[in-house]
N, C-alpha and C positions, 0 to 999 in steps of 0.2 A: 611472626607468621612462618610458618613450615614452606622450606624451597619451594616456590609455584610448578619448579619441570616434575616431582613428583607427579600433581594432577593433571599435566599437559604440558606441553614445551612452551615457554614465552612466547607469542604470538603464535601460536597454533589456531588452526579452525575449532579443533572440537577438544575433549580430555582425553588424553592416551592410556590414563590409570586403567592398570589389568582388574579385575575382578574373581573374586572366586565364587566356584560354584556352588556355594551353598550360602551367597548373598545374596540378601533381596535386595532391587536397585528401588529409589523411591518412584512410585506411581507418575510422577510429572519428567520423569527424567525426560531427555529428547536429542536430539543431535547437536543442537548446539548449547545446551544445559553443560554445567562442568558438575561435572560427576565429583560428588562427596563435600560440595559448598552449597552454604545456605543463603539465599538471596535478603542484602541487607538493608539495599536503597533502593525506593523506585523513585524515580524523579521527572517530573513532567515540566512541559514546555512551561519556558518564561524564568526559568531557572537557570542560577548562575553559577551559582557555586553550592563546594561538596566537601562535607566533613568526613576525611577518612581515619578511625584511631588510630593512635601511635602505635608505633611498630608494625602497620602493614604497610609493606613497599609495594609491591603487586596485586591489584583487581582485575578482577574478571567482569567484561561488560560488555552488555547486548544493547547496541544504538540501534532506535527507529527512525526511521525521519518523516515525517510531514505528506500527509497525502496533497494531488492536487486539484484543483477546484473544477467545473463543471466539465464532467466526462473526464474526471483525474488519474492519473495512474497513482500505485499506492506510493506508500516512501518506503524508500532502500529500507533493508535488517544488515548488521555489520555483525560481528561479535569474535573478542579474544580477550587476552592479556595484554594488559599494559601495566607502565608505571603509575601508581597513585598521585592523583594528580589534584587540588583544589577547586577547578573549576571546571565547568561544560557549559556547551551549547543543547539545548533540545530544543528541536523547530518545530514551531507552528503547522496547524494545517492551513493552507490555504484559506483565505479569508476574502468576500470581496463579491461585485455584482459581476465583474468578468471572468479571463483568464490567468489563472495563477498558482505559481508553481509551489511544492509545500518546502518548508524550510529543511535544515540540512542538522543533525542532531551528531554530538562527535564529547567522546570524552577519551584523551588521553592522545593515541595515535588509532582508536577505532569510528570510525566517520560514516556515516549513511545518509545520503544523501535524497532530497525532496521526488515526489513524484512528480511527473508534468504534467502540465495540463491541455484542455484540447487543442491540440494542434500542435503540441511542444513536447520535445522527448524527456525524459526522466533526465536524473542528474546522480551520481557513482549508487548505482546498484537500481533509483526508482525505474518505477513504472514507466510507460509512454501512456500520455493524454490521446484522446480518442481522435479518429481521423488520420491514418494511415503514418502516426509517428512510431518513433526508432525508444526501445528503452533503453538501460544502462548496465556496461558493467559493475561489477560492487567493487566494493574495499576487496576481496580475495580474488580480484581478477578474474572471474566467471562470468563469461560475454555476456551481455544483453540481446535482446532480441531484436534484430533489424528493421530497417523501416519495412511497409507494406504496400499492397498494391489491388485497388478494386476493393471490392467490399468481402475481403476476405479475412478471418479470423489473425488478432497479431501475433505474431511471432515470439514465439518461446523462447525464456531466456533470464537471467537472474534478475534482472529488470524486466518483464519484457515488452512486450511491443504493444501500441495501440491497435483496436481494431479497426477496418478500413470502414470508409463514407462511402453513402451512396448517396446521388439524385435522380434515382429514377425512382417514378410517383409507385408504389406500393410497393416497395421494395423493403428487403431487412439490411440492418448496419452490421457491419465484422464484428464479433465478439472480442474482448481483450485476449491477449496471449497471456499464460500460463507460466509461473516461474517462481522463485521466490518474495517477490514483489509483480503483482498483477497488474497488467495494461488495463488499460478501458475502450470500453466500448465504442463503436463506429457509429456518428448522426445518419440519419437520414430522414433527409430534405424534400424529397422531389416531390412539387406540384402537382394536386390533379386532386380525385374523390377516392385515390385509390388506399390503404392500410400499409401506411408507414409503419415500422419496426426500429425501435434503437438497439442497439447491440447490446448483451450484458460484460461484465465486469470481467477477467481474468479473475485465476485464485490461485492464490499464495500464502506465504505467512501471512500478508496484506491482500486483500482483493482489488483490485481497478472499478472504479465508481461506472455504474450503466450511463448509456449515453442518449439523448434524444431522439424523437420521433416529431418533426415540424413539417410545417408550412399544407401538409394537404387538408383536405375541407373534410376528409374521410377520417377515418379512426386514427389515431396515435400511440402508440401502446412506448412508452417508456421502456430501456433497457432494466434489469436488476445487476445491481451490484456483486463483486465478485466474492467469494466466500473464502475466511482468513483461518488461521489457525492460532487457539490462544499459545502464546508460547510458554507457558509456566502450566500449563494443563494439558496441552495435546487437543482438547476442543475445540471442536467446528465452531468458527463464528461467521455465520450467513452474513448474506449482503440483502441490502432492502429493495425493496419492489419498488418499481419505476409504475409511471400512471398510466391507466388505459380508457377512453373516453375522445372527445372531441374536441376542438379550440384548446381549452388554458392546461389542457392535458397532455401527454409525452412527454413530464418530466422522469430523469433518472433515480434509480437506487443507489443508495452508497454503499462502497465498498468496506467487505466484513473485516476488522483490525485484527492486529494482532492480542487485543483484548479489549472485547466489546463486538457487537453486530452492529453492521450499516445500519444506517438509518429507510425508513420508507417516503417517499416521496409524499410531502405535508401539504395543502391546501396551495398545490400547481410550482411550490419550493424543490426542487433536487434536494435527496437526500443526502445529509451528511454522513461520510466515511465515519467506520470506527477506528479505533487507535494505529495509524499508518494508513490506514485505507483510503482512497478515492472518492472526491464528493461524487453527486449523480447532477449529469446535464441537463441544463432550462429547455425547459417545454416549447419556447419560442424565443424570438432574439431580446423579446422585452422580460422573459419572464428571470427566478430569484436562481442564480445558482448552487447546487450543493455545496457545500463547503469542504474541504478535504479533512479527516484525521488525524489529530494532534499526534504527533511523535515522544515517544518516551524512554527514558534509558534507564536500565536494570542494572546495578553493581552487584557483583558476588565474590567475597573473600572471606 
């Protein structure tokens, strides 16, 4: 393999290769693509290990990690150079009838960490879970978004932030905050006949899963999921619509992956995130929660 600092410095964010002007770059290139490699491995979660051929010492790789489950923030994105390595972690999304955070996806010394889920802040780079939680810085040190306060939109940030809870009866939930990895939506709970509202998703390369709309006798209208972007296309990938109706209705959308669209909220189920995205929050304390978005890792050398 040809010196890696050619295409970028070892562990650089992005490729530093100059270009001339009367090259065409290819159609998917994007800020964290390495300019003039071909992607060779995609590897999804529950994988362990990785053949890399002889004679390449340095890969270039983009870590997703794991959305998290009902009103989930998305999972971190990481990506550089590293040493060729035989094995990785890719995590899970969130799986499960409660709260839970998505797994954490790392190959080599590049590491993206799980979204959180409602009530729980993200972990290196995810999202925050819905309900006025804190997200996270990434692997390249780029703050996350703070916790929040009131039922106000979260906090921008390369994680960023959940959006805030309300309990007053016909009220709307905070929307997720906005970042590379998207918060999720804010519940809202409050009692009475009045039109609850759940917050939708953040949007990032992952979205923040939408977040519930419970407990009133009135309307419940689901949050939707946050909208992701494919990373090997530049494609919008939406987030799914949350439910709108009465009783076993206010569940969430999941949040749009890094490749794939949320899911829409299936017979009173929160919708599952697509690849890094955010599940969408249960309808009620007894109802299914979304599940969050598998994480996936991309090698290119």
């Amino acid at each position: 393999m040809a010196n890696p600092s050619r295409r970028g410095q070892v562990a650089g964010p992005v490729s530093g290769q100059m270009r001339g002007d009367a090259e065409t770059p290819f159609t998917n290139t994007s800020l964290i693509l390495p300019y003039g490699l071909q992607l060779q491995q995609t590897i999804n979660a529950g994988t362990t290990s990785v053949t890399i051929p002889t004679g390449v010492t340095f890969v270039y790789a983009i870590a997703v990690g794991g959305g998290g489950t009902n009103g989930g923030g998305a999972g971190g994105v990481a990506w550089g150079w590293t040493i060729a390595t035989s094995s990785c972690v890719v995590g899970a999304g969130a799986v499960g009838v409660g709260s839970v955070a998505g797994g954490y996806t790392r190959y080599g010394n590049v590491i993206a960490g799980g979204g959180g889920t409602g009530g729980s802040a993200g972990l290196l780079g995810g999202g925050g879970g819905g309900n006025n939680t804190a997200g996270s810085t990434n692997y390249w040190g780029i703050p996350g978004g703070g916790t929040n306060t009131g039922a106000n939109k979260g906090n921008n940030g390369s994680g960023a932030g959940g959006g805030g809870a309300t309990t007053t009866n016909g009220a709307t939930g905070g929307n997720g905050g906005d970042g590379i990895s998207g918060g999720a939506g804010g519940n809202s709970t409050g009692a009475g006949s009045g039109t609850n509202t759940g917050g939708n998703g953040g949007n990032g390369l992952a979205g923040g899963g939408g977040s519930s709309a419970r407990t009133t006798t009135g309307t419940r209208i689901g949050g939707n999921g946050g909208n992701g972007i494919n990373i090997l296309t530049g494609a919008v990938t939406t987030g799914g619509t949350g439910s709108t109706g009465t009783n076993a209705n206010g569940a969430g959308g999941g949040g749009g992956g890094v490749a794939g669209n949320g899911e829409s909220v299936t017979g009173g189920t929160g919708g599952t995130g697509g690849l890094g995205g955010g599940g969408g929050g249960q309808h009620n304390g007894s109802g299914i929660v979304g599940n969050g978005g598998a994480g996936i890792l991309y090698l290119f050398y």
